[in-house]
N, C-alpha and C positions, 0 to 999 in steps of 0.2 A: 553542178555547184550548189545551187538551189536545191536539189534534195537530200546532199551531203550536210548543207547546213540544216535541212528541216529534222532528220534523221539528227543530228548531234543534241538540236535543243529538245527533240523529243525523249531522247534517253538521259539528258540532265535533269528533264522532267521527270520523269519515272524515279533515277534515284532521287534528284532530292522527296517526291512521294515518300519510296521505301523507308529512307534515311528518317522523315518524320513519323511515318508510322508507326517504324520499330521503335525509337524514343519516346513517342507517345505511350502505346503495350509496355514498355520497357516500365516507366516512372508511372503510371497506372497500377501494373501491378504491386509495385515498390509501397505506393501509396495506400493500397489495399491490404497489405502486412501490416502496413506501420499503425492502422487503423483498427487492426486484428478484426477485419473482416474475411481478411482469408488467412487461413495457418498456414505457416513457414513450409513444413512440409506438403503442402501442396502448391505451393508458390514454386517448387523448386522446378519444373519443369518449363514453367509458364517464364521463369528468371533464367534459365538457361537458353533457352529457344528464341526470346527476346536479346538477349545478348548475340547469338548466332547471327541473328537477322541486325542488329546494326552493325556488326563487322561486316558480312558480307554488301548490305550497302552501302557503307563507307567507302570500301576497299574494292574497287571496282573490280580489279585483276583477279583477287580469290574468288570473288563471284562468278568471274570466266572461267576459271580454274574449276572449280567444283560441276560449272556447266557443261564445258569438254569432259570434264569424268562420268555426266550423268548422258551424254551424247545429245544432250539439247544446244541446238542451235544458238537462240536469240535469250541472253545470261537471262534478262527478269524474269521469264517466265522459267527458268528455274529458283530463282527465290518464290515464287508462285509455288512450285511443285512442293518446295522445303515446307514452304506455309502449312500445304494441305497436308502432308504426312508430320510435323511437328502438330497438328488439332487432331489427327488419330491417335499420335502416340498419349496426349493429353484426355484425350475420350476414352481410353483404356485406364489409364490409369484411376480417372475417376469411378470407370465401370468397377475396377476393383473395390474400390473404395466403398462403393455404394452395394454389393454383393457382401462386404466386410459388414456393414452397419443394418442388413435386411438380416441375417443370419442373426446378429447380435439381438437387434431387434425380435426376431421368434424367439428366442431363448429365452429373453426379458417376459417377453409377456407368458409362454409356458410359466417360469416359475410365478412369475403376477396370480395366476389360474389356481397354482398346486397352494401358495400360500392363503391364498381367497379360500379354498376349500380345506385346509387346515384351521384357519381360522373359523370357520361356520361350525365346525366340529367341537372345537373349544367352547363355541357360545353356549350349542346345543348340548352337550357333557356340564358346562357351568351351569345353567338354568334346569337341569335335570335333577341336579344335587342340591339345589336350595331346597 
């Protein structure tokens, strides 16, 4: 009886944890948009995964549901497991992002380089002809 009940208030523990933390990530990021310190399009994963994660705490049964399908036993620790694979999917995406912006960044500075020595060529051509 005693570990039935320590076992039940343990796991209302846990969700309400989950329940706040996703709300918390959830209206964090919300608020990070709204501040346009992070752009939309990169919000969208960090909004959608955040959304995932307070359904699934709220909704105790789809979190068993999804559990049984992932063949984990004890349901939080597969919201645990969604965790860590939703911060790869988000690490990828950034790694894109960040391969987008170094590539661009070469090419900026190549032409920075070609127009710095187009220009030098101009001064020295003008200053020839005086």
């Amino acid at each position: 009886m005693i570990n039935t009940l320590w076992a039940s208030l343990l796991e209302n523990r846990i969700q309400l944890f989950s329940i706040t933390g996703s709300l918390v990530l959830f209206l964090f990021i919300l608020r990070l948009v709204k501040r346009k310190k992070l752009k939309e399009e990169y919000s969208l994963l960090w909004i959608g995964f955040g959304f995932i994660f307070i359904l699934l705490s709220i909704f105790k049964p789809l979190l068993e549901i999804v559990a049984d399908i992932l063949g984990i036993l004890y349901a939080p620790a597969a919201l645990l497991l969604l965790l860590v694979i939703s911060v790869f999917f988000i690490l990828i995406q950034f790694s894109i992002v960040i391969s987008k912006l170094a590539e661009s960044n070469k090419n900026l500075i190549q032409e920075v380089g070609i127009l710095k020595a187009e220009l030098k060529k101009l001064q020295i051509s003008a200053k020839e002809k005086e």
